[in-house]
Every structure is written in C-alpha cells, then in structure tokens.
C-alpha positions as protocol buffer text, in pm:
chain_id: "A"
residue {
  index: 1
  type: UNK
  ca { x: -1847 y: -2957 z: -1582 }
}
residue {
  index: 2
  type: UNK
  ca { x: -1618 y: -2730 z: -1366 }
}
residue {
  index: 3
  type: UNK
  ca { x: -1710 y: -2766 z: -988 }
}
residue {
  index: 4
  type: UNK
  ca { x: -1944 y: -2449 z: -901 }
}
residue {
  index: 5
  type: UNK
  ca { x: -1762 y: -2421 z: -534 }
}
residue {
  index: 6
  type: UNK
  ca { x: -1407 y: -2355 z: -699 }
}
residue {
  index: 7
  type: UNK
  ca { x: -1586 y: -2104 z: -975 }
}
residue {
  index: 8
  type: UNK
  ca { x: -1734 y: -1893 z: -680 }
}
residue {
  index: 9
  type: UNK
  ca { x: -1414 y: -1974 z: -487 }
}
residue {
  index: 10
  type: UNK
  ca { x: -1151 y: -1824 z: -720 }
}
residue {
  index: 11
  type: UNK
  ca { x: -1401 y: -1547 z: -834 }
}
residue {
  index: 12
  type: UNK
  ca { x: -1436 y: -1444 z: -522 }
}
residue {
  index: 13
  type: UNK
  ca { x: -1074 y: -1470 z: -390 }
}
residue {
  index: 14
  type: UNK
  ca { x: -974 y: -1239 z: -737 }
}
residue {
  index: 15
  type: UNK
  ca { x: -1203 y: -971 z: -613 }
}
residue {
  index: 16
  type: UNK
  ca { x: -1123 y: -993 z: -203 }
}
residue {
  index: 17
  type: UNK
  ca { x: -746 y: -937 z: -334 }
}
residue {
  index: 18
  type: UNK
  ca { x: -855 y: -665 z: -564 }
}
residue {
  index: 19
  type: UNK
  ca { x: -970 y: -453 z: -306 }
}
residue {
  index: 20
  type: UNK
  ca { x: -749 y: -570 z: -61 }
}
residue {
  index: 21
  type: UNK
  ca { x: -467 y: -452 z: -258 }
}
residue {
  index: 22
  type: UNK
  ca { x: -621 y: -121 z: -345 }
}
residue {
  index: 23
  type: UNK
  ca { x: -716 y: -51 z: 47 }
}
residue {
  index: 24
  type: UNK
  ca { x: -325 y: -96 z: 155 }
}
residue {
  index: 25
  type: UNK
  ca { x: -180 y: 125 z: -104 }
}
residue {
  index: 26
  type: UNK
  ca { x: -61 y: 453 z: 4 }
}
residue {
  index: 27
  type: UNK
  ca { x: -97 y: 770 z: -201 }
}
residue {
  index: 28
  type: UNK
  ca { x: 18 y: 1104 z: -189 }
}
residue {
  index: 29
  type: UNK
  ca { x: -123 y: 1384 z: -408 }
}
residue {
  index: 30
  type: UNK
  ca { x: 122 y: 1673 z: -478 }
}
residue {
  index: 31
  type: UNK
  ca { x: 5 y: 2020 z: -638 }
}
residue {
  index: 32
  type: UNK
  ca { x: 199 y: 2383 z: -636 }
}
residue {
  index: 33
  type: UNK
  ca { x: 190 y: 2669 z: -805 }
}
residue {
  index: 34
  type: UNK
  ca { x: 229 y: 2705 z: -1132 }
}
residue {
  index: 35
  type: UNK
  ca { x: 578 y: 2875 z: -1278 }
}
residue {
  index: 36
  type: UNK
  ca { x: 516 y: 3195 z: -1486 }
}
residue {
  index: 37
  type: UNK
  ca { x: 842 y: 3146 z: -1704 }
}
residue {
  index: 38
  type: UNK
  ca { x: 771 y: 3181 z: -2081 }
}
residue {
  index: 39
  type: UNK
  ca { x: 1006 y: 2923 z: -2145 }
}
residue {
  index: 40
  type: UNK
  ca { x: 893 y: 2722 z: -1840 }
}
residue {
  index: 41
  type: UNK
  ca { x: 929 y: 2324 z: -2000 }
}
residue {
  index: 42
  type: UNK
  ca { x: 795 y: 2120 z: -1686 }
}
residue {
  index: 43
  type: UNK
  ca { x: 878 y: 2024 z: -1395 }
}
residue {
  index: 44
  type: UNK
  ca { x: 1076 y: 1753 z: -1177 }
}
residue {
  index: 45
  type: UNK
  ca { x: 956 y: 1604 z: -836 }
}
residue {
  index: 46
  type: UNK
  ca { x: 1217 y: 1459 z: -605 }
}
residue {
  index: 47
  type: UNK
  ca { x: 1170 y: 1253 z: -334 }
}
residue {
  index: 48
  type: UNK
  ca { x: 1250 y: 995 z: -53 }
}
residue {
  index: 49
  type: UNK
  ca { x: 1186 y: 844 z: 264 }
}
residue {
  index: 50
  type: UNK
  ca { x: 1417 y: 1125 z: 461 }
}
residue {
  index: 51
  type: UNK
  ca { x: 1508 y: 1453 z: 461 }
}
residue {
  index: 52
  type: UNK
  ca { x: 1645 y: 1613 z: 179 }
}
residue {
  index: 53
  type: UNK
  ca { x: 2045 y: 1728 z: 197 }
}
residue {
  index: 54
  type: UNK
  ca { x: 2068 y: 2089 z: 41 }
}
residue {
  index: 55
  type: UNK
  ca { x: 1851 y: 2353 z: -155 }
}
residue {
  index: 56
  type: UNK
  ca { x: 1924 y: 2225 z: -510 }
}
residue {
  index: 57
  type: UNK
  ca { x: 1894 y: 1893 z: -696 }
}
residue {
  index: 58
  type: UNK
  ca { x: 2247 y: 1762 z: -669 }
}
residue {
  index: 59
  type: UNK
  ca { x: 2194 y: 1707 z: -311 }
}
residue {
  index: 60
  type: UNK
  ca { x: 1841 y: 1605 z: -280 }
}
residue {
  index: 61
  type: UNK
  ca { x: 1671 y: 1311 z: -302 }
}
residue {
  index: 62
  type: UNK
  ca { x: 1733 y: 964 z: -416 }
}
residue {
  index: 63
  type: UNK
  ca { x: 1417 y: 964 z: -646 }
}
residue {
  index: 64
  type: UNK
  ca { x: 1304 y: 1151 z: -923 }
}
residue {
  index: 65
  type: UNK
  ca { x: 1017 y: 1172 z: -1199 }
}
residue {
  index: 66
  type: UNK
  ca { x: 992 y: 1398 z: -1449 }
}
residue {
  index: 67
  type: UNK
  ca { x: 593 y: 1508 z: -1482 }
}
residue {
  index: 68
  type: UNK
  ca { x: 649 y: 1756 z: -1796 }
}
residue {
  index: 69
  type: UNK
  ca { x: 418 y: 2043 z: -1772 }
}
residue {
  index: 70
  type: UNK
  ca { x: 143 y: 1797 z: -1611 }
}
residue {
  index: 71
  type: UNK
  ca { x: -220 y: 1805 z: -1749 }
}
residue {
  index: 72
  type: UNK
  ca { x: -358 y: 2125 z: -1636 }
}
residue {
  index: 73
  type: UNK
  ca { x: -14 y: 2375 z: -1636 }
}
residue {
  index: 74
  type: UNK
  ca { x: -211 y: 2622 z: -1500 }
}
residue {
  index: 75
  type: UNK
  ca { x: -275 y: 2403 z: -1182 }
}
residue {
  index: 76
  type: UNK
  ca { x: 6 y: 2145 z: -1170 }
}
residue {
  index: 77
  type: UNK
  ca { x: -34 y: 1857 z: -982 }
}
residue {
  index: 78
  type: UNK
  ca { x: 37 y: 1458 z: -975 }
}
residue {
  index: 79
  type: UNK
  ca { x: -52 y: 1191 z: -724 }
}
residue {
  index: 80
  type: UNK
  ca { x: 191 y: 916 z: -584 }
}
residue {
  index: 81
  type: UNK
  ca { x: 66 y: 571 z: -562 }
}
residue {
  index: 82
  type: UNK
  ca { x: 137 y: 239 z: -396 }
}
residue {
  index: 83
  type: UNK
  ca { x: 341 y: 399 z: -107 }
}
residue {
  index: 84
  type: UNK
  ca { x: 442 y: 189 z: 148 }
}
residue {
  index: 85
  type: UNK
  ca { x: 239 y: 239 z: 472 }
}
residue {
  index: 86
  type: UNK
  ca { x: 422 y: 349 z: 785 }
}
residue {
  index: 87
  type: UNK
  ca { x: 663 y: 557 z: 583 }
}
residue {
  index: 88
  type: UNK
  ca { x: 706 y: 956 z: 621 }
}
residue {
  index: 89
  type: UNK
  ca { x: 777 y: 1056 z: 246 }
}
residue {
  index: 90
  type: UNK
  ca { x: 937 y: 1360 z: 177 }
}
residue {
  index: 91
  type: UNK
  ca { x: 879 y: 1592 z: -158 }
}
residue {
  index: 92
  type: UNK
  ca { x: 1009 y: 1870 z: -316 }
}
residue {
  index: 93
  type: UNK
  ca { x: 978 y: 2006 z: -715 }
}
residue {
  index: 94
  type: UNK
  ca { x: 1194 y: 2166 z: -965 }
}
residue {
  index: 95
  type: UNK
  ca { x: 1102 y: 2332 z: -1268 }
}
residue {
  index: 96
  type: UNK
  ca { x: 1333 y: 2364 z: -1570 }
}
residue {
  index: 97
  type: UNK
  ca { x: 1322 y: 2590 z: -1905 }
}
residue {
  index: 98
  type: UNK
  ca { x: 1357 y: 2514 z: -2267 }
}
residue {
  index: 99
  type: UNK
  ca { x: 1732 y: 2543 z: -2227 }
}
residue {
  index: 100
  type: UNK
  ca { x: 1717 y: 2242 z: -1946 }
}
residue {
  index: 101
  type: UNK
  ca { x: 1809 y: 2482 z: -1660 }
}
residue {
  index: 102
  type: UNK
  ca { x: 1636 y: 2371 z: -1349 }
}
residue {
  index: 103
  type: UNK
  ca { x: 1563 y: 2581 z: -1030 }
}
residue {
  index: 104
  type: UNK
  ca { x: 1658 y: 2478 z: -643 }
}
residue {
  index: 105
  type: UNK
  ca { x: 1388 y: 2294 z: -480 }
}
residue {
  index: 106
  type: UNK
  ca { x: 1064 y: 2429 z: -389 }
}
residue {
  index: 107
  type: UNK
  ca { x: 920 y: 2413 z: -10 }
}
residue {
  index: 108
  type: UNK
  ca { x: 1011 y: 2060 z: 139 }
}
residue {
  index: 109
  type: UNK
  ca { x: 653 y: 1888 z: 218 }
}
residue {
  index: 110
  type: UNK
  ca { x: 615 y: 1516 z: 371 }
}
residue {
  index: 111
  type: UNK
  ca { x: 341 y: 1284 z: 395 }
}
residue {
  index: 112
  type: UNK
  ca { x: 316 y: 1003 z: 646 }
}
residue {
  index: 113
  type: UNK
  ca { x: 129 y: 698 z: 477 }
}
residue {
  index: 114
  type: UNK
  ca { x: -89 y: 540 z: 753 }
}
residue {
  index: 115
  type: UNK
  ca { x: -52 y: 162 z: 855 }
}
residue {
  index: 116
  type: UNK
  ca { x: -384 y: -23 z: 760 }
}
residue {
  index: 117
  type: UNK
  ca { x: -611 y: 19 z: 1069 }
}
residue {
  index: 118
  type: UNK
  ca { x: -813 y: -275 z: 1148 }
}
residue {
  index: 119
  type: UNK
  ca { x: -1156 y: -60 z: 1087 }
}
residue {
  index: 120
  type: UNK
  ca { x: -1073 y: -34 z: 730 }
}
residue {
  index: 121
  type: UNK
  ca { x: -956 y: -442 z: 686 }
}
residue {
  index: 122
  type: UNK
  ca { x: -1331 y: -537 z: 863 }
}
residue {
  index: 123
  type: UNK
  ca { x: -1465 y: -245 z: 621 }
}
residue {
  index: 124
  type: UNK
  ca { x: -1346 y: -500 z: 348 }
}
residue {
  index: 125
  type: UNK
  ca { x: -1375 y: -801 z: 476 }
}
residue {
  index: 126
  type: UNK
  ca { x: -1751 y: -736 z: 524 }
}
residue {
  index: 127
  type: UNK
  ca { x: -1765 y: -563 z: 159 }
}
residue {
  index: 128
  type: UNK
  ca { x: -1577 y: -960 z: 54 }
}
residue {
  index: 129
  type: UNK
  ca { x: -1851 y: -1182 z: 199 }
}
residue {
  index: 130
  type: UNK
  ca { x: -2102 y: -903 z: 57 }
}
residue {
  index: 131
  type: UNK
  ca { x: -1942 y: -988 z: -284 }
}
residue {
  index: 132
  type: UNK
  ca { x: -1958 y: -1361 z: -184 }
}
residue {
  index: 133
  type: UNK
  ca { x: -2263 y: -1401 z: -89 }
}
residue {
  index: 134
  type: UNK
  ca { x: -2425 y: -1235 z: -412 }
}
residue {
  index: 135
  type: UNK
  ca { x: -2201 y: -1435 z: -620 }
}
residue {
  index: 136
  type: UNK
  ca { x: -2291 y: -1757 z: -457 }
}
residue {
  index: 137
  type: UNK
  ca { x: -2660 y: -1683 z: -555 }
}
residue {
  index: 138
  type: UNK
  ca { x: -2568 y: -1581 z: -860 }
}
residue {
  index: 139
  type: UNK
  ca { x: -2402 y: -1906 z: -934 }
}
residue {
  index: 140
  type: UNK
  ca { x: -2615 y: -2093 z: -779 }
}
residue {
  index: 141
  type: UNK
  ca { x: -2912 y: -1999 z: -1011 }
}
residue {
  index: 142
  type: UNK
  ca { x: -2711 y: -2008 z: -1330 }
}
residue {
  index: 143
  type: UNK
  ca { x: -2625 y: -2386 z: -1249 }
}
C-alpha cells in the first residue's frame, strides 16, 4: 500500500504549484476598434518589451501574432498571457485586406506587468494549507 503522507504530499504540492503558477503569470488584454473595410481580413498585433521604431510594420516590433478577424469582429480583442512580471510591454495592431495589404500601426499602448507582491503569495499560501488541510482529512478517512 502506497504511504498516505506522500499521496497527500504530492497531491498537494501539484495543486500549490498550480496556483502558484497561475498567480505569477502576467496578462495583458488588448481590444480596439473594429476596421470598417469590406475586404478587412484580420488583423496583426505587434509587440515588445520597448518602444516601437516607426509608424509602419517594417520598423516595429520584434513580435508578432496574427489574430485573424478574432471572435467577435465587431469588438476585436485578444488577451496576452504568461508575461513576465516587471516588464513594460508595448502594443500596437495592424489590419490587412483580402489582397494582404496591411495598414501602419494603430495608437502605441503599454502595459507594465506587476512583480508578485507578497499579499498575493500569503493569499496563496493560505488558500495551499486550506487545500491541505481538507485533503489530509479527506485521506485520512478514505484510509
């Protein structure tokens, strides 16, 4: 029979690092206005940890996704995750038509992910022995 203690142990340990890892991860969530091209085929979002270079994409930013026409076209939008905290980000978005012709960036917006703040690491350290505790009992009844 598997020793109870290392059961609870690893359970346990599996969910602390769960939410760990989802506290410390930085997001962003981007939305703009929606282009009113007929032959509007999506749009691009450039971005990077500094400033971009010029008004159009060949001197912008070293990173790039292409998002389509997004979910809801009439209210684009798209959400950045797992940015690294203490960084400024900086964003901008293209759109391009049917014929791949893409437009000079929009507005240039940035986003400074926050550095965990020890608040939010007790927050889940006391949600962990929470978890613990109730999986200890748990355990303990089933064995």
């Amino acid at each position: 029979m598997p020793n109870k203690s290392l059961i609870i142990f690893s359970l346990s340990l599996s969910i602390s690092l769960f939410f760990v890892q989802t506290v410390l991860a930085g997001a962003a969530a981007l939305s703009w206005n929606a282009s009113t091209e007929p032959d509007l085929a999506g749009y691009k979002i450039y971005y990077g940890l500094s400033l971009r270079n010029n008004n159009c994409p060949t001197g912008g930013y070293p990173e790039r996704i292409d998002v389509g026409k997004t979910a809801a076209p009439e209210k684009p939008t798209h959400t950045f995750e797992n940015l690294e905290e203490g960084k400024t980000y900086y964003f901008s978005v293209t759109s391009y038509d049917t014929s791949d012709n893409e437009s000079c960036f929009s507005e240039e917006l940035s986003k400074k992910i926050p550095k965990l703040k020890i608040s939010r690491y007790e927050d889940v350290n006391k949600l962990f022995w929470q978890i613990f505790s109730s999986l200890k009992l748990f355990f303990l009844k089933l064995f």
